[in-house]
C-alpha positions in Angstrom: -11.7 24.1 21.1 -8.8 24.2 18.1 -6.5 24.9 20.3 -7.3 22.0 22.4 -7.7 19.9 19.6 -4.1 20.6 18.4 -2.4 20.1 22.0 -3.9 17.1 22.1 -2.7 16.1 18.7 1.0 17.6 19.4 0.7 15.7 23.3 0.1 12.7 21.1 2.9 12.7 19.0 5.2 13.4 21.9 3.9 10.3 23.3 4.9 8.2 20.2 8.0 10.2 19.9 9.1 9.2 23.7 8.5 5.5 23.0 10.1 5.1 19.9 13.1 7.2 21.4 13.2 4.8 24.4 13.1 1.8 21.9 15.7 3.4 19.9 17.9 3.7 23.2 17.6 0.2 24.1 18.8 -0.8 21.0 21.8 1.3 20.9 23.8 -1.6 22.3 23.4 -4.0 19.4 20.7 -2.3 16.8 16.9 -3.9 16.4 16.2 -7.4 18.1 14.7 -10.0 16.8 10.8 -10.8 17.4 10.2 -14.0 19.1 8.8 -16.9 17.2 5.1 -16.8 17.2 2.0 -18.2 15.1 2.4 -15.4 12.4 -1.2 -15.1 11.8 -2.6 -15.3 15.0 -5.5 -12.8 14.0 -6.7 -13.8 11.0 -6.7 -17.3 12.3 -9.2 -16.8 14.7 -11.6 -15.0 12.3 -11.5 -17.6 9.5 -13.8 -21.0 9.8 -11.5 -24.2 10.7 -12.8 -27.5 9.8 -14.4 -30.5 11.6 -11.8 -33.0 12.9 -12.1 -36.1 11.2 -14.5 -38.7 13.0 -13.3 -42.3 11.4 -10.2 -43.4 13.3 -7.3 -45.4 11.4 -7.3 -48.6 11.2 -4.5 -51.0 13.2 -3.5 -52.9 10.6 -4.6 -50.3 7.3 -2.3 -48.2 5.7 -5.0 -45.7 4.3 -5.3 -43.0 6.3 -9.1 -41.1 6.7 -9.0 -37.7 4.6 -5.6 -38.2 3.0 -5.6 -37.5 -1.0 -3.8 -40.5 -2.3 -2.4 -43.8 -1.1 1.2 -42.6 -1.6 2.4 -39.7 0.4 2.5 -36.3 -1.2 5.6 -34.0 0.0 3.7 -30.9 -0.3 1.7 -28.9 2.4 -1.9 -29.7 3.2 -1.9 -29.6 6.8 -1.7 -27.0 9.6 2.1 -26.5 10.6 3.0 -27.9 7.5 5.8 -25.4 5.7 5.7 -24.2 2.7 7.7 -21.7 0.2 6.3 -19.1 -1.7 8.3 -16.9 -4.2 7.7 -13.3 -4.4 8.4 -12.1 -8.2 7.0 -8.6 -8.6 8.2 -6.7 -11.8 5.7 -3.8 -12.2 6.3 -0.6 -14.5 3.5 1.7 -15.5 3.8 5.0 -17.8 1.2 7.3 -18.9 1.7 10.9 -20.2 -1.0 13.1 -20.3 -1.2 16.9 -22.4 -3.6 19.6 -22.1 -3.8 22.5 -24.1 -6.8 25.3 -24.2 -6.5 28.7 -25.5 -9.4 31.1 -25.8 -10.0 34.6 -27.6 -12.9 37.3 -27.6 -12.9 40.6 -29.2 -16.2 43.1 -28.7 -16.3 46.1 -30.6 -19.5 48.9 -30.8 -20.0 52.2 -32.2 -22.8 55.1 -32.6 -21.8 57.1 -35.6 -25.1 57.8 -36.8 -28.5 56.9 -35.0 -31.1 59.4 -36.2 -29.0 62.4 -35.2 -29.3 61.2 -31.7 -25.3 61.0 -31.9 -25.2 64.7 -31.1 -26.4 64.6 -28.3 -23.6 62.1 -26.2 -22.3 63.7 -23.4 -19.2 65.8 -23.7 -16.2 63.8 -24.0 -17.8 60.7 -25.4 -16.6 59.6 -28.9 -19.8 58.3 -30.6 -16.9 56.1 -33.2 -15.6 54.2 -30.3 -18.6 53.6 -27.5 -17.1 50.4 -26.7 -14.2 48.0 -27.3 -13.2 44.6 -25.1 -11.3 42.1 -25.6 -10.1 39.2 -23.4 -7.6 36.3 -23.9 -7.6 32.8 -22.2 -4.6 30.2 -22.0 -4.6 26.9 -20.1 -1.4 24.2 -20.7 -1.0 20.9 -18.3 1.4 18.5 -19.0 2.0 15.3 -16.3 3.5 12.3 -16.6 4.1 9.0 -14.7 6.8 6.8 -15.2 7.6 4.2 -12.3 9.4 0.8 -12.3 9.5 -1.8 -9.4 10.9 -4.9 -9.4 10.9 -7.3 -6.2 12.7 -11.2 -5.8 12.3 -12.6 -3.0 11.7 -16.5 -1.3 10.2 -16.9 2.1 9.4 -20.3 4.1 5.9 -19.6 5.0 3.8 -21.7 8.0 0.0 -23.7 7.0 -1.9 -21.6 10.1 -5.5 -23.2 8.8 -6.9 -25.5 6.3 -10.2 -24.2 5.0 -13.5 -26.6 4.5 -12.8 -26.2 0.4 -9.4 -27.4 1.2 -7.8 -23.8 0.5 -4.6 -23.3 2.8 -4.5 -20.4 4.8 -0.5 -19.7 5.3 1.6 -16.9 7.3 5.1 -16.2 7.2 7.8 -14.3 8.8 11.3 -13.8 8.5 13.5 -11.0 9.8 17.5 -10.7 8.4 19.9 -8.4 11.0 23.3 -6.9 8.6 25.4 -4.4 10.8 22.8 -3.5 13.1 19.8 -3.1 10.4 16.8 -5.5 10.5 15.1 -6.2 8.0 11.8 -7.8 8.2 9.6 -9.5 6.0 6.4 -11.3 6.2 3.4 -12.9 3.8 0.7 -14.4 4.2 -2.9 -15.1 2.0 -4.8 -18.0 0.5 -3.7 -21.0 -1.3 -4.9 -23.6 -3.5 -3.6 -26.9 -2.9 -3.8 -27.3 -6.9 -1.6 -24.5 -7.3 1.2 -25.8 -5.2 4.1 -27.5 -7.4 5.9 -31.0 -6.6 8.6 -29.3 -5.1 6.5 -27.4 -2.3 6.8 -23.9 -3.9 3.4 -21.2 -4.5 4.2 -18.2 -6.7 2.9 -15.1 -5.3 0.8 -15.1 -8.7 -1.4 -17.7 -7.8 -1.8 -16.8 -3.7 -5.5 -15.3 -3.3 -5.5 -11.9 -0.8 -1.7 -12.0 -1.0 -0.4 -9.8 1.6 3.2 -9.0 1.7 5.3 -6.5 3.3 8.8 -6.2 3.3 10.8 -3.0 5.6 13.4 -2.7 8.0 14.3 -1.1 11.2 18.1 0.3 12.1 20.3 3.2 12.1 20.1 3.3 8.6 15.9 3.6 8.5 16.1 5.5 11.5 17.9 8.4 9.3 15.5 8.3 5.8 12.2 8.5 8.5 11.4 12.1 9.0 10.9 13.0 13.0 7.8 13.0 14.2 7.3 16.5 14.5 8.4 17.1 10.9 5.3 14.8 10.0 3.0 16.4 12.5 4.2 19.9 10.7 3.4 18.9 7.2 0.3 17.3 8.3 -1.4 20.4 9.9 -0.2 22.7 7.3 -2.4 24.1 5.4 -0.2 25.5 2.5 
């Protein structure tokens, strides 16, 4: 049943192995392609509430229209398709040390020099002055220490996918960069306060709510930092 159990693990790998080595293949002639322009939150979209269209129609002759903010127009997002940027500002550093140090020491010592006589009577070879004598010695020392920095700038034109019934924007963006046949790819997307959105259109990343942001690439460069499969199947299913 193990045994079966593993082929089935290794038979799975190949799998993913044998596609990504046919995608890398088809990209040998010009590197990673572009993904097509799509809705970039098609999931999420569908699993969040959308609101009721409105009911009162515009007037002919009014300039007011029904469920708009102000009289004047405001420049910044509030509807669905409506684009809008968000900066990504990370700077993250964390650093914690941690020392342990135990030691422990026991001594027993016992002896039958004189017990009513009863001394005499030891068996041969037995030395009544020196019956017993342990000792025992215990030392434990951990050090560990963490010390990691991580600093990340980016700006990214993001897409208004839904307008919540609170108002809230829910937004989605992606943007891929290609440099000598390495793509990079980017994407972000969460929850957004129309409040929080400045004059000039801009959201920090700060102030977006289930901010979700990935940024990675795919090329000959990624290609040789990723361990093969079967190296990551190997240190996976090893048990020391």
């Amino acid at each position: 049943m193990r045994f079966a159990k593993l082929l089935a693990c290794v038979s799975a790998a190949a799998a993913l192995s044998a596609c990504s080595a046919v995608d890398r293949i088809k990209e040998i002639d010009g590197g990673p392609k572009f993904a097509p322009i799509a809705n970039p939150m098609p999931q999420q979209v569908s699993s969040l509430p959308m609101p009721a269209a409105p009911t009162e129609p515009r007037g002919a002759s009014s300039l007011w229209q029904p469920g708009a903010r102000s009289f004047f127009h405001d420049p910044r997002a509030s509807r669905v398709g409506d684009i809008i940027t968000v900066n990504v500002s990370v700077a993250d550093a964390a650093k914690l040390s941690n020392t342990t140090s135990r030691a422990r020491t026991n001594s027993e010592n016992a002896n039958l020099t004189n017990f009513f006589g009863l001394e005499t009577q030891l068996p041969a070879g037995m030395d009544p002055a020196s019956l017993v004598n342990m000792g025992s010695q215990n030392s434990n020392v951990g050090a560990g220490s963490i010390d990691r920095s991580e600093s990340v700038n980016l700006t990214l034109a993001a897409l208004v996918t839904q307008v919540l019934p609170n108002g809230n924007l829910v937004i989605g963006g992606h943007q891929q960069m290609k440099i000598n046949n390495e793509l990079r790819d980017l994407t972000v997307s969460g929850l957004v306060r129309t409040e929080d959105i400045t004059s000039a259109n801009t959201i920090d990343l700060s102030q977006i709510a289930e901010a979700r942001i990935a940024y990675g690439g795919r090329g000959t460069v990624s290609d040789e930092q990723t361990p093969r499969y079967g190296s990551q199947l190997f240190d996976i299913l090893m048990p020391w």
